[in-house]
Backbone as ProteinMPNN parsed JSONL, in Angstrom:
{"seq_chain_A": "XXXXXXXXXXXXXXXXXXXXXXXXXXXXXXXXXXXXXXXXXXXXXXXXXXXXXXXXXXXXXXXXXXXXXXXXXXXXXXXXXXXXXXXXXXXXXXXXXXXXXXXXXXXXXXXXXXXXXXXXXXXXXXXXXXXXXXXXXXXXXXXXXXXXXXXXXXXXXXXXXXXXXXXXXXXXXXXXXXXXXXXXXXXXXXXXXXXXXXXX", "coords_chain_A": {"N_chain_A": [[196.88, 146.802, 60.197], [194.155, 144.947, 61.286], [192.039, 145.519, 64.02], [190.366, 144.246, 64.996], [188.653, 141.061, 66.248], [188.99, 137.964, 64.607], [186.443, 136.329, 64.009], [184.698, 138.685, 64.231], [185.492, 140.171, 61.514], [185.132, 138.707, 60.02], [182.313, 138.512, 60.362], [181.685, 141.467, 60.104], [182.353, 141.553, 57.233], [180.683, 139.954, 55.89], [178.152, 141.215, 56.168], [178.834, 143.681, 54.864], [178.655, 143.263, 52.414], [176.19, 143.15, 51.844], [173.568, 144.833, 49.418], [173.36, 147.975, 49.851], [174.795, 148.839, 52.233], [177.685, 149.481, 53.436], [181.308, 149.661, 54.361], [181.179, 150.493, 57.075], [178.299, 150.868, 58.385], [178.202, 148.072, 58.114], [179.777, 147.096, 60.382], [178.36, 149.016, 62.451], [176.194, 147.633, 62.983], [177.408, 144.721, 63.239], [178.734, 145.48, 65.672], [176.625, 146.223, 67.216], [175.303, 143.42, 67.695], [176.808, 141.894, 68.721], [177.094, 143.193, 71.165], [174.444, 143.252, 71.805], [171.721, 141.093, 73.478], [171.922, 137.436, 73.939], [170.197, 135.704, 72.919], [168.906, 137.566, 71.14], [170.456, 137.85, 69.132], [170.66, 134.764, 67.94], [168.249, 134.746, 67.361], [167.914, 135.929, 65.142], [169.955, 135.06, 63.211], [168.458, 132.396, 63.202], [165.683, 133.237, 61.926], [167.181, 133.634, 59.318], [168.006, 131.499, 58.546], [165.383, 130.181, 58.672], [164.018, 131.194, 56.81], [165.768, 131.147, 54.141], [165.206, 128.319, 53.734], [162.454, 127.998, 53.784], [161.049, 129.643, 52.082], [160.038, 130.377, 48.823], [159.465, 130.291, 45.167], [156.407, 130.943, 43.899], [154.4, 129.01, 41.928], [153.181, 129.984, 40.312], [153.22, 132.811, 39.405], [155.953, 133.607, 40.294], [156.465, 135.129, 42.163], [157.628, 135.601, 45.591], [157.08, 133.28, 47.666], [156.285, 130.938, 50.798], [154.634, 128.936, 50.24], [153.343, 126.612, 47.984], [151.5, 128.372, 45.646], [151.383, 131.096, 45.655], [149.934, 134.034, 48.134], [148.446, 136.248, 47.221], [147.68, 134.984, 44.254], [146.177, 132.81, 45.301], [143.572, 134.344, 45.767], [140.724, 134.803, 45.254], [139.889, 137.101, 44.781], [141.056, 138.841, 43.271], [141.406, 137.387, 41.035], [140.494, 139.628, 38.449], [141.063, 139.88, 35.806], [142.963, 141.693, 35.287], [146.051, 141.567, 34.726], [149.546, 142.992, 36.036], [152.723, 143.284, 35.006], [156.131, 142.723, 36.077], [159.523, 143.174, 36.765], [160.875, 142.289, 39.032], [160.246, 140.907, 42.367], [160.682, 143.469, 44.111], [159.725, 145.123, 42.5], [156.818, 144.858, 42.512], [156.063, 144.68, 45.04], [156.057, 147.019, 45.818], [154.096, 148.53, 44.309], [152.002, 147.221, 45.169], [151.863, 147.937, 48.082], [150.773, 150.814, 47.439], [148.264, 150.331, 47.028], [147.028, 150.633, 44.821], [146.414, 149.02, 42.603], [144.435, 145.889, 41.932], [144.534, 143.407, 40.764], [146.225, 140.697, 39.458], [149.355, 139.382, 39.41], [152.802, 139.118, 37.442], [155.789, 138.296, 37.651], [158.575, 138.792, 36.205], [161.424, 137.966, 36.936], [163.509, 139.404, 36.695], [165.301, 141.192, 34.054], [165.4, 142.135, 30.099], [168.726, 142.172, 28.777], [171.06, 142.405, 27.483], [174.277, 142.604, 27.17], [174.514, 141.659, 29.494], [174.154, 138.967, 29.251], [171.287, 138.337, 29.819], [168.805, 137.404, 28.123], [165.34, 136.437, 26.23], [165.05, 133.849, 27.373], [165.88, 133.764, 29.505], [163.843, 134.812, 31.27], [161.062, 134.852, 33.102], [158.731, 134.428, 30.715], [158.172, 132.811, 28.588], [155.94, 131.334, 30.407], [154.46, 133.728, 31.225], [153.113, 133.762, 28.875], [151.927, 131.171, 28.832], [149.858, 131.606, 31.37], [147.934, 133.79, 30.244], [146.606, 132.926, 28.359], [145.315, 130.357, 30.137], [144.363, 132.287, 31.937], [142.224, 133.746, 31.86], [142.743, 136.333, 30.973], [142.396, 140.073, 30.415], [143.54, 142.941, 30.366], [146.796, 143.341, 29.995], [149.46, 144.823, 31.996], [152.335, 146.454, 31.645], [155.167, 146.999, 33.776], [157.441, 147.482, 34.455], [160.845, 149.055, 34.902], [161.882, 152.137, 33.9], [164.296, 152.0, 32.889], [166.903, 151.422, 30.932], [167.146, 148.504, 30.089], [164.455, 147.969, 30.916], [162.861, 149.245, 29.468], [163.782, 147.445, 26.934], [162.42, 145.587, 27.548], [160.108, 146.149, 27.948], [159.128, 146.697, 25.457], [159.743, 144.57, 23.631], [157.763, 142.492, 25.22], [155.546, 143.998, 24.143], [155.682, 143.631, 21.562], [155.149, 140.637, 21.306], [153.218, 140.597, 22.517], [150.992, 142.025, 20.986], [149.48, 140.813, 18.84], [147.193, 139.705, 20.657], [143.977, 139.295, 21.609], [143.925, 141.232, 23.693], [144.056, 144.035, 25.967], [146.988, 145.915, 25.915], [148.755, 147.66, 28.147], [150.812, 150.252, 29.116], [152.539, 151.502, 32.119], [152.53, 154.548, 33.462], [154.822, 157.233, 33.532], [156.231, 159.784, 34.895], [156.501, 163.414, 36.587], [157.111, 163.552, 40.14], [155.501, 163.583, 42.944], [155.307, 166.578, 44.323], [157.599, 167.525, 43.416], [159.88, 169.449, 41.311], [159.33, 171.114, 38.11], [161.352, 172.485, 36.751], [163.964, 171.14, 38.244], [163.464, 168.685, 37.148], [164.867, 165.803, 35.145], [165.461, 165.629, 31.42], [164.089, 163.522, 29.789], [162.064, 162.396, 31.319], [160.756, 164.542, 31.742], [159.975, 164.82, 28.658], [158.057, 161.94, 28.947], [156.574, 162.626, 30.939], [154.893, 164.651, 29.094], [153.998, 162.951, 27.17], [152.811, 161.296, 28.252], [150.424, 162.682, 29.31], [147.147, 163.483, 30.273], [143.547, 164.065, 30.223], [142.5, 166.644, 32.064], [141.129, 166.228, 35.384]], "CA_chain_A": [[196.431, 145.7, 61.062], [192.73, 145.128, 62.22], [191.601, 145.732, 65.332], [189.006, 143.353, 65.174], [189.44, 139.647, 66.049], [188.877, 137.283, 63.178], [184.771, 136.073, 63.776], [184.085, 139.853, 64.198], [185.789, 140.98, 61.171], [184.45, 137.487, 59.26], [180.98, 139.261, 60.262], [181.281, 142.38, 58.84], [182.97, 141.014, 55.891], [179.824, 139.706, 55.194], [177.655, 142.304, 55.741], [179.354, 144.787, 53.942], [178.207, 142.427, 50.946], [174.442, 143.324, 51.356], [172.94, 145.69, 49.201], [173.019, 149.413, 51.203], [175.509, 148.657, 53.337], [178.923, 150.159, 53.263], [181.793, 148.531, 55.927], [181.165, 151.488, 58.31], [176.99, 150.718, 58.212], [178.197, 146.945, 58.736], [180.462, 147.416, 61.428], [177.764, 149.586, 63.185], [175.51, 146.178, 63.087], [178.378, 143.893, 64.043], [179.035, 145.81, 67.154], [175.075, 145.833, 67.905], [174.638, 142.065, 67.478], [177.188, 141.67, 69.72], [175.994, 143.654, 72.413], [172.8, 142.498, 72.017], [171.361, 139.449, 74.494], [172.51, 136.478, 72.928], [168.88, 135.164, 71.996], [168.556, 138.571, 70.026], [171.361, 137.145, 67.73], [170.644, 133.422, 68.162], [166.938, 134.351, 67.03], [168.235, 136.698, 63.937], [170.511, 133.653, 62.578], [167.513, 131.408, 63.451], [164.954, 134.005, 60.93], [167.783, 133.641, 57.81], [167.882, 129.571, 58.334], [164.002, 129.327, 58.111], [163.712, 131.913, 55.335], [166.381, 130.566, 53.583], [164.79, 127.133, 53.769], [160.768, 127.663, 53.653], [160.986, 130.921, 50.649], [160.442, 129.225, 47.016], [158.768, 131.053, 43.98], [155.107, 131.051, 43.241], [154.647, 128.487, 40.821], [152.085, 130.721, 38.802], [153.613, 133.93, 39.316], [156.782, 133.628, 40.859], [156.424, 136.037, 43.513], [158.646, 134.749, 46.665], [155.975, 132.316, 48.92], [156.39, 129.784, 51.405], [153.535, 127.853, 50.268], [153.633, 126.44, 46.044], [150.839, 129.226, 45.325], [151.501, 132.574, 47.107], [148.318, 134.731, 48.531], [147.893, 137.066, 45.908], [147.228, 133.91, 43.422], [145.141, 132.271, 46.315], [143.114, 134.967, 46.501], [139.922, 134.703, 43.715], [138.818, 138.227, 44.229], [142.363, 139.032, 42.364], [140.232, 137.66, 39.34], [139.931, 140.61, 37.602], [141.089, 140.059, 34.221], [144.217, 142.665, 35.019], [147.565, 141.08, 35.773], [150.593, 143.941, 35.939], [154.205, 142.722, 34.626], [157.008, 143.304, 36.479], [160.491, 143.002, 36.843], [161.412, 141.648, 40.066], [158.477, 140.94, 43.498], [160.262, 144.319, 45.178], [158.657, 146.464, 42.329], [155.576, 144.278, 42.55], [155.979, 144.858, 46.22], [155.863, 148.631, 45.76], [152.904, 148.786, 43.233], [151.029, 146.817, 46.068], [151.838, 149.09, 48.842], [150.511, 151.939, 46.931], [146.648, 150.052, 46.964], [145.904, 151.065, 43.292], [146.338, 147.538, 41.938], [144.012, 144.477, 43.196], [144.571, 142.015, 40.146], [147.095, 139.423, 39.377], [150.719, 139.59, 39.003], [153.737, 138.431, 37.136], [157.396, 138.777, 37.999], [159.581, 138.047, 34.99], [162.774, 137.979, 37.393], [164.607, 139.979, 36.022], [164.589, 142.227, 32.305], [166.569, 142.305, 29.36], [170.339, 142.645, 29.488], [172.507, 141.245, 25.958], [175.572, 143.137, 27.689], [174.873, 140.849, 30.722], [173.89, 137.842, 29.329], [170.166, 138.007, 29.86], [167.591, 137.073, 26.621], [163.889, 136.542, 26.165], [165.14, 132.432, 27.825], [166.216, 133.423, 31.072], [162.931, 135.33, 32.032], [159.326, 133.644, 32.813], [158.28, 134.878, 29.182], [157.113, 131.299, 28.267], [155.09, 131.301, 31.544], [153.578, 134.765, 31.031], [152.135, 133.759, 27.625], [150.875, 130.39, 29.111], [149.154, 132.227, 32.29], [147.484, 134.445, 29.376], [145.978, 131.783, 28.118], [144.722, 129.888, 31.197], [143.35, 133.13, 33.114], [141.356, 134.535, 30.443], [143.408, 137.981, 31.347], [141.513, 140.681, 29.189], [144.604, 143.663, 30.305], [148.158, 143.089, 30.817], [149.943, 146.207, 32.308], [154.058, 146.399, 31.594], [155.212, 147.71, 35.222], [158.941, 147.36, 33.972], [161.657, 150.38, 35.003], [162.514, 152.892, 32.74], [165.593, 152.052, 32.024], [167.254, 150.856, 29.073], [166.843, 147.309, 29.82], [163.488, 147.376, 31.359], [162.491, 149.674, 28.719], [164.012, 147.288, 25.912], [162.024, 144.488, 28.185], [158.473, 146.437, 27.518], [158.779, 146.292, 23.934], [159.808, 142.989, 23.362], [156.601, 142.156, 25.346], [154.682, 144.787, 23.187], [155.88, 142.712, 20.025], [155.041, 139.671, 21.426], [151.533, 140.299, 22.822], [150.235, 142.779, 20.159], [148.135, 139.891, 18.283], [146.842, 138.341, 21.711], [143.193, 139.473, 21.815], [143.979, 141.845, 24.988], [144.7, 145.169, 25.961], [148.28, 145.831, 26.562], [149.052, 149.212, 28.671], [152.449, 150.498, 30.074], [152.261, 152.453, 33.38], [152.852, 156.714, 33.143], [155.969, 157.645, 33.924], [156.025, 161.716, 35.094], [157.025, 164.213, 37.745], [157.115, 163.338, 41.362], [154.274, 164.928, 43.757], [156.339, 167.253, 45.394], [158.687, 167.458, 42.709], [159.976, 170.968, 40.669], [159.891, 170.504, 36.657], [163.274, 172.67, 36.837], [164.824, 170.064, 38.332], [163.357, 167.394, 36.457], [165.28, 165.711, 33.702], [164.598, 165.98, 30.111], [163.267, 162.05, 29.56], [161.098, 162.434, 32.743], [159.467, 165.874, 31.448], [159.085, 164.393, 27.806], [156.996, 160.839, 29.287], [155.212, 163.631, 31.179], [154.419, 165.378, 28.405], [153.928, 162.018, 25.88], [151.722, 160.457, 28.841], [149.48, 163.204, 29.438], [145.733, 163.061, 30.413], [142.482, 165.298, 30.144], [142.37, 166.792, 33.452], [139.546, 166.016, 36.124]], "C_chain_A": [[194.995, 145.97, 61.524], [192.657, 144.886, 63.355], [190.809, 144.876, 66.113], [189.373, 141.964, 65.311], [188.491, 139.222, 64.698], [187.157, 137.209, 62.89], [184.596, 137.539, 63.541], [184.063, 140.551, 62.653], [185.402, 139.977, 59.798], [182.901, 138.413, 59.209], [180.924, 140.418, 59.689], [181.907, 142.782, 57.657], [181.655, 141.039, 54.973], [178.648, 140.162, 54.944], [177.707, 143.384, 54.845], [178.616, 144.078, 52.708], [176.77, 142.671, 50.512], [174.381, 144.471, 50.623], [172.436, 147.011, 50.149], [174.069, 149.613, 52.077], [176.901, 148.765, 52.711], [179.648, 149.458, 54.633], [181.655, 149.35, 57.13], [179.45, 150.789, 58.902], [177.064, 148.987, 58.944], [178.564, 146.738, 59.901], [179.56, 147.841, 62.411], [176.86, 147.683, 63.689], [176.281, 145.302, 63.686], [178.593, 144.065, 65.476], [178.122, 145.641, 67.862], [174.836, 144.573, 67.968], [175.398, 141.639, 68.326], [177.279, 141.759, 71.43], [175.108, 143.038, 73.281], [173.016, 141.426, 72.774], [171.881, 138.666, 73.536], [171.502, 135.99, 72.186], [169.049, 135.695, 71.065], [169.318, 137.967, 68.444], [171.146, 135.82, 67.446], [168.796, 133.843, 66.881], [167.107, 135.249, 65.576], [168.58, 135.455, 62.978], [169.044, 132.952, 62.355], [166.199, 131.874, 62.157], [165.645, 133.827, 59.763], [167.997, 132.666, 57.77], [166.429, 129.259, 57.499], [163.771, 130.375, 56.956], [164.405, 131.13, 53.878], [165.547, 128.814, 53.44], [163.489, 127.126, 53.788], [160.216, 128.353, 52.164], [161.332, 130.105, 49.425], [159.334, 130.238, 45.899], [157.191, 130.536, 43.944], [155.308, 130.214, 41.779], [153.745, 129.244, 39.551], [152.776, 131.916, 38.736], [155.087, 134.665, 39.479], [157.424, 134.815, 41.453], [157.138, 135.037, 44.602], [157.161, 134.445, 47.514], [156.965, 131.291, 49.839], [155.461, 128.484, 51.755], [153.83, 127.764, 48.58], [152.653, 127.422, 45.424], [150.578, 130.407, 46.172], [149.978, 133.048, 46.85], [147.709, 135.14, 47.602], [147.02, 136.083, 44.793], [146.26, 133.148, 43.809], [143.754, 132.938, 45.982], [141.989, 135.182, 45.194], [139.574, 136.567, 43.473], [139.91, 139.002, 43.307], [142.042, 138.736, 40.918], [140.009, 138.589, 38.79], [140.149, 140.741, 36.401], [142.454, 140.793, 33.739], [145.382, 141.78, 35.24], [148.773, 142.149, 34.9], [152.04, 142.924, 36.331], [155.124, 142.93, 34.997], [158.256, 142.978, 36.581], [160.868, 141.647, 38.036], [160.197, 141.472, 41.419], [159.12, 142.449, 44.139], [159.401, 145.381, 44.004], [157.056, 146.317, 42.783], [155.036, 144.407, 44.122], [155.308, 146.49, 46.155], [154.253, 148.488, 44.963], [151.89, 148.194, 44.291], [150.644, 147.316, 46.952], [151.141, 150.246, 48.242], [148.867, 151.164, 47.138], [145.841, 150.625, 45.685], [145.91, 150.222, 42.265], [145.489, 146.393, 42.192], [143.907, 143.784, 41.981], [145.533, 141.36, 40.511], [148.476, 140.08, 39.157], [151.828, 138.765, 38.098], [155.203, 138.322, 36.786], [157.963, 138.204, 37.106], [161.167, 137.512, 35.587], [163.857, 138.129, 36.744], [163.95, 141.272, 34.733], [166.021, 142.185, 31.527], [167.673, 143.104, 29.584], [171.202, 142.007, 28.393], [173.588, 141.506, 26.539], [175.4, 141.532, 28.69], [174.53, 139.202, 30.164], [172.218, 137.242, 29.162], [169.176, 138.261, 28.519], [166.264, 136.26, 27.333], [163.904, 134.719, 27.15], [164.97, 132.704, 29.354], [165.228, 134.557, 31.849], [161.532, 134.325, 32.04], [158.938, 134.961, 32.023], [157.372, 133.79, 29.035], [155.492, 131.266, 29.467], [154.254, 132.444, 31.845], [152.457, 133.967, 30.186], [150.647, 132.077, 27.725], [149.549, 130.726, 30.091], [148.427, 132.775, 31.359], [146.399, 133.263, 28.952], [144.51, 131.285, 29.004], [143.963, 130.843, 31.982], [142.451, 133.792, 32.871], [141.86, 136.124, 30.932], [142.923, 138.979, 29.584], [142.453, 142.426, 29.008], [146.253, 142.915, 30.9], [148.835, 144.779, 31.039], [151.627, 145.515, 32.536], [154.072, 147.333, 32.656], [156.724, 147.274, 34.79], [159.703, 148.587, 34.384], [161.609, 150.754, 34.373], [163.621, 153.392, 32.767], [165.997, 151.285, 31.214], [166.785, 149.206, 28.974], [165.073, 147.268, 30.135], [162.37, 147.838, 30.31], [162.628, 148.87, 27.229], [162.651, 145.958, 26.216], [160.693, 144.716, 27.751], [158.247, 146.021, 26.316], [158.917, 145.432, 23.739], [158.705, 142.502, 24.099], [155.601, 142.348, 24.741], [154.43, 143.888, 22.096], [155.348, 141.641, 20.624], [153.394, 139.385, 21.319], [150.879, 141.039, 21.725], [149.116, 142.073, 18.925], [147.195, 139.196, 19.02], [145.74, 139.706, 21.471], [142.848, 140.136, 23.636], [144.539, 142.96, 24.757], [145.694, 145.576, 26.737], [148.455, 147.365, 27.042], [150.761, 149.371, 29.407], [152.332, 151.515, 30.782], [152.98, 153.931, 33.31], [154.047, 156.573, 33.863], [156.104, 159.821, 33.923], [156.465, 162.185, 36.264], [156.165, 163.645, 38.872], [156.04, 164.306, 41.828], [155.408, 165.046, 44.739], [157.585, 167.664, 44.823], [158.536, 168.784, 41.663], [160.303, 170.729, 39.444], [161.07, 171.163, 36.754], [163.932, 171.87, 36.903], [164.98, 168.706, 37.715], [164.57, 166.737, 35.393], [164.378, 165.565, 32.462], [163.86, 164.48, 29.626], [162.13, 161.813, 30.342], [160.332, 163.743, 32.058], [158.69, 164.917, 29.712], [158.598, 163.225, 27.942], [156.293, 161.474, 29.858], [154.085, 163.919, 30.405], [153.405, 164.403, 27.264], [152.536, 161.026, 26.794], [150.742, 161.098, 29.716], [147.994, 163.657, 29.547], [145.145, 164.058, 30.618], [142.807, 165.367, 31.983], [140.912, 166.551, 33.855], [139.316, 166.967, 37.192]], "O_chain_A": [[194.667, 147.03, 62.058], [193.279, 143.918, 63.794], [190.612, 144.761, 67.323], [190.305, 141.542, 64.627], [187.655, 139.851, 64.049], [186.598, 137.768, 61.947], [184.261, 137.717, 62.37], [183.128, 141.279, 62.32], [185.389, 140.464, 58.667], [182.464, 138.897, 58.165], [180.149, 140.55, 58.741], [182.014, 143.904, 57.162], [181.431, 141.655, 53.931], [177.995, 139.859, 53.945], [176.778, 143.879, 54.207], [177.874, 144.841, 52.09], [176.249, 142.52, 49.407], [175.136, 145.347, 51.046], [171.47, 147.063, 50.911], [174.15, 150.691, 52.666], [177.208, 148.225, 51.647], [179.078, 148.931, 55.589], [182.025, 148.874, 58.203], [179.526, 150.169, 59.962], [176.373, 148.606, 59.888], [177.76, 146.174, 60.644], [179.698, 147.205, 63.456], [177.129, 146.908, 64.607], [175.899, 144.986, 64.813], [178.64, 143.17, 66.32], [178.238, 145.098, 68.96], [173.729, 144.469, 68.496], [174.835, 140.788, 69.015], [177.425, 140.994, 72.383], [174.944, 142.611, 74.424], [174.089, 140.83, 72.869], [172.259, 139.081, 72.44], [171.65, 135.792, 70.981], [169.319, 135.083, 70.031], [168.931, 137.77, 67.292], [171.588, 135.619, 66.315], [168.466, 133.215, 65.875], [166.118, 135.11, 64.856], [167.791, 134.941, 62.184], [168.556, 133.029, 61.227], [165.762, 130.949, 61.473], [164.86, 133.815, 58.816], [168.385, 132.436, 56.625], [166.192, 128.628, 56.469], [163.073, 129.892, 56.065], [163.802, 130.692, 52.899], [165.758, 128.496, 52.269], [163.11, 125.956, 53.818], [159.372, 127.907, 51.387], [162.329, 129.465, 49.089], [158.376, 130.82, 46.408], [157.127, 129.307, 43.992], [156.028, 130.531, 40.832], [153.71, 129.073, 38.332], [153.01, 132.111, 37.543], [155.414, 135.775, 39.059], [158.54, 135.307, 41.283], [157.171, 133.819, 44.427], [156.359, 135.305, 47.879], [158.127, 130.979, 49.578], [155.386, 127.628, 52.636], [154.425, 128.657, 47.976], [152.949, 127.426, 44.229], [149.786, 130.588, 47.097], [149.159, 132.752, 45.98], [146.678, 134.678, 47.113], [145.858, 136.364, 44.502], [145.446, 132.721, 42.99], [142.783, 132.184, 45.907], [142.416, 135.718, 44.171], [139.184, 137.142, 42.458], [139.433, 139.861, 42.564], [142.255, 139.432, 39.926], [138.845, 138.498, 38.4], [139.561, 141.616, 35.765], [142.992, 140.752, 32.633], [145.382, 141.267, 36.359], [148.943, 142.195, 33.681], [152.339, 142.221, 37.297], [155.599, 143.702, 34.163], [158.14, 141.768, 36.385], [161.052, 140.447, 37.836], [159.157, 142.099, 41.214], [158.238, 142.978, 44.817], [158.614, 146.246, 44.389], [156.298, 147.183, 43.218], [153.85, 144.273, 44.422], [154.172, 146.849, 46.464], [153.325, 148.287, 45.746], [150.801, 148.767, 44.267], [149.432, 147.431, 47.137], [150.838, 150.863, 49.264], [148.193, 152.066, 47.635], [144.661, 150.935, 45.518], [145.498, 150.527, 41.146], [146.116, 145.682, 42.978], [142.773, 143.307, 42.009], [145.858, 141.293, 41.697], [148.597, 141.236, 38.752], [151.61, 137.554, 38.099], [155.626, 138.272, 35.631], [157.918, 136.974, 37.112], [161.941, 136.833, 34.911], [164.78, 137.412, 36.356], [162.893, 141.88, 34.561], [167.179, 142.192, 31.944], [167.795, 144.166, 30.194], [171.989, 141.092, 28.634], [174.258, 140.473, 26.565], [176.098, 140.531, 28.524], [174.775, 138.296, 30.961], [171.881, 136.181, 28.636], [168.94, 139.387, 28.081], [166.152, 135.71, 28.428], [162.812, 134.355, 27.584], [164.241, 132.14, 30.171], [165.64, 135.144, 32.85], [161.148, 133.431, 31.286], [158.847, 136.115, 32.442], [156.162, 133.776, 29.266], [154.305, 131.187, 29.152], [153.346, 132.288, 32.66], [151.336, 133.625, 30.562], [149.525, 131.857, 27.269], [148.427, 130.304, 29.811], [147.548, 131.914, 31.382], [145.378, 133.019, 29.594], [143.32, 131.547, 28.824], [143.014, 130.451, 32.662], [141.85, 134.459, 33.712], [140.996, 136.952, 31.22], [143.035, 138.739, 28.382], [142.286, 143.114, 28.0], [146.579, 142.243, 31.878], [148.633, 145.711, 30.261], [152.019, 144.569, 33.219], [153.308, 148.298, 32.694], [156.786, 146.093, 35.134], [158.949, 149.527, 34.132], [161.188, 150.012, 33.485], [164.027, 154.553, 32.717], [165.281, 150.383, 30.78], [166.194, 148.734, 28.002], [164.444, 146.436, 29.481], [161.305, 147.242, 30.149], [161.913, 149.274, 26.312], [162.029, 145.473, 25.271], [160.045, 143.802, 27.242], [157.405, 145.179, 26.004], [157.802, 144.976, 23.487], [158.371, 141.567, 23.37], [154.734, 141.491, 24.568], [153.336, 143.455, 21.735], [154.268, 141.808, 20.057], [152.662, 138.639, 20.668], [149.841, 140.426, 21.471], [148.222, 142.66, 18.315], [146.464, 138.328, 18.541], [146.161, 140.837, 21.229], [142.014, 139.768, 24.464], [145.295, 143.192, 23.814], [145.591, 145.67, 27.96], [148.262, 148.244, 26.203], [151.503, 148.606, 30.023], [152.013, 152.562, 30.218], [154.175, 154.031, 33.028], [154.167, 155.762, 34.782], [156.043, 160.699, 33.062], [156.858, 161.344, 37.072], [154.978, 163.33, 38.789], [155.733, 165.403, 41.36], [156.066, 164.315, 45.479], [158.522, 168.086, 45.5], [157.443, 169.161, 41.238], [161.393, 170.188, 39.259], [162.034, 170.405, 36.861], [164.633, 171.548, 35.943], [165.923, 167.916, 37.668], [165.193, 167.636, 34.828], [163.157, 165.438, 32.374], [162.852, 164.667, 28.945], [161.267, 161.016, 29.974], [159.109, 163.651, 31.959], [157.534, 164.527, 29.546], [158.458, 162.866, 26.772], [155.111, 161.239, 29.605], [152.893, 163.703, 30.622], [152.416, 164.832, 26.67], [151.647, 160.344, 26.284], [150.215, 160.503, 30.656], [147.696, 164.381, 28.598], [145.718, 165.034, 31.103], [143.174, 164.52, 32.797], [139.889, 166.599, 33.171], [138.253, 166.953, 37.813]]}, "name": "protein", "num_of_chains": 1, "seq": "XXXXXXXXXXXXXXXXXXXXXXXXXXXXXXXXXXXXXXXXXXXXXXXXXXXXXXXXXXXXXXXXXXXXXXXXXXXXXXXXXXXXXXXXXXXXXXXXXXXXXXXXXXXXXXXXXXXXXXXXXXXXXXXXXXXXXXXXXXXXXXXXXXXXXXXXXXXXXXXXXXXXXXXXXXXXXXXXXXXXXXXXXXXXXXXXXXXXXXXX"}
C-alpha cells in the first residue's frame, strides 16, 4: 500500500519519467514542491506551459528557439564558412560552452539507428545539403558521438559530402585531461593514437 495520497504519488509518477531521475530522486522533489510557497510551484508549472508553448526548432538549423531563426543563425559574425554537425542541440550545447567554436551549426536530431527505425529520412540530411549550398560553407565539421550509430551517422555524411567542393573534418576523439591511459579503453587509446598531432 502507498503511503502517499493519489495527486502526490500522480506527481512522482511523473517525475520518475525524466531522464536522471530515479523514484527516490523524484520523491525528494515532490516533497520539496510541496513544501515550497505555493507561488514557487505555481511559477514552476507556469515555466513548463510557456516553454512548452513558445520552444519551436530553428528553421535553418534546428536548434530549439523561441523566435523562427535562433541567435546563433541571427548572429552574422557566425559567418565564418565553418558550420559543426551534430546530433542533437545538447551536444551543440556543450561544444558551445567550451568557446572553441564561433561558426554555424546544424543539429540533425538525432543519428542513425536501422535497429530503431531511424534512416538517412528521418534526420535534417536534406536540409544540411541545402544550407551547404546557400551559405557558401567552405568546412563542415562531423561533431557526432562515437558510438556505433553516431559513428555509422559520420560516414554516411562522409559519403555524401566527399564530392561537395569543401573540407569535411571529424572532431579528435582521445584521453580525458586528467585522465590515466591505464584506465583508458582500447578504442579511446587507438583514436588517440590514429588522431595524433605534431606537438607545440
Amino acid at each position: 500500500m502507498n503511503a502517499y495520497p493519489p495527486s502526490l504519488q500522480n506527481l512522482i509518477r511523473r517525475l520518475s519519467r525524466l531522464p536522471g531521475l530515479g523514484e527516490k530522486s523524484a520523491t525528494r522533489i515532490a516533497l520539496h514542491l510541496l513544501r515550497a510557497p505555493g507561488e514557487e510551484a505555481v511559477a514552476l508549472a507556469d515555466a513548463i506551459q510557456q516553454m512548452k508553448r513558445s520552444i519551436q526548432t530553428c528553421s535553418r538549423c534546428f536548434h530549439f528557439t523561441d523566435a523562427e531563426v535562433c541567435s546563433i543563425c541571427r548572429d552574422p559574425r557566425r559567418a565564418t564558412g565553418e558550420m559543426c554537425v551534430v546530433e542533437t542541440t545538447a551536444e551543440m550545447i556543450a561544444i558551445e560552452q567550451s568557446g572553441a567554436f564561433h561558426g554555424r551549426y546544424h543539429v540533425l536530431q538525432g543519428a542513425l539507428s536501422p535497429l530503431d527505425g531511424v534512416g538517412p529520412e528521418n534526420l535534417r540530411i536534406r536540409e544540411l545539403l541545402q544550407r551547404l549550398q546557400e551559405e557558401q560553407i567552405q568546412e563542415v565539421i562531423l561533431a557526432t558521438n562515437p558510438s556505433s550509430e553516431g559513428e555509422a551517422t559520420a560516414h554516411y555524411l562522409l559519403k555524401l559530402l566527399k564530392d561537395q567542393p569543401l573540407r569535411v573534418s571529424r572532431i579528435a576523439y582521445g584521453i580525458p585531461m586528467g585522465g590515466d591511459i591505464k584506465y583508458v579503453d582500447q578504442v579511446t587509446i587507438q583514436k588517440a593514437l590514429t588522431g595524433r598531432r605534431v606537438a607545440d
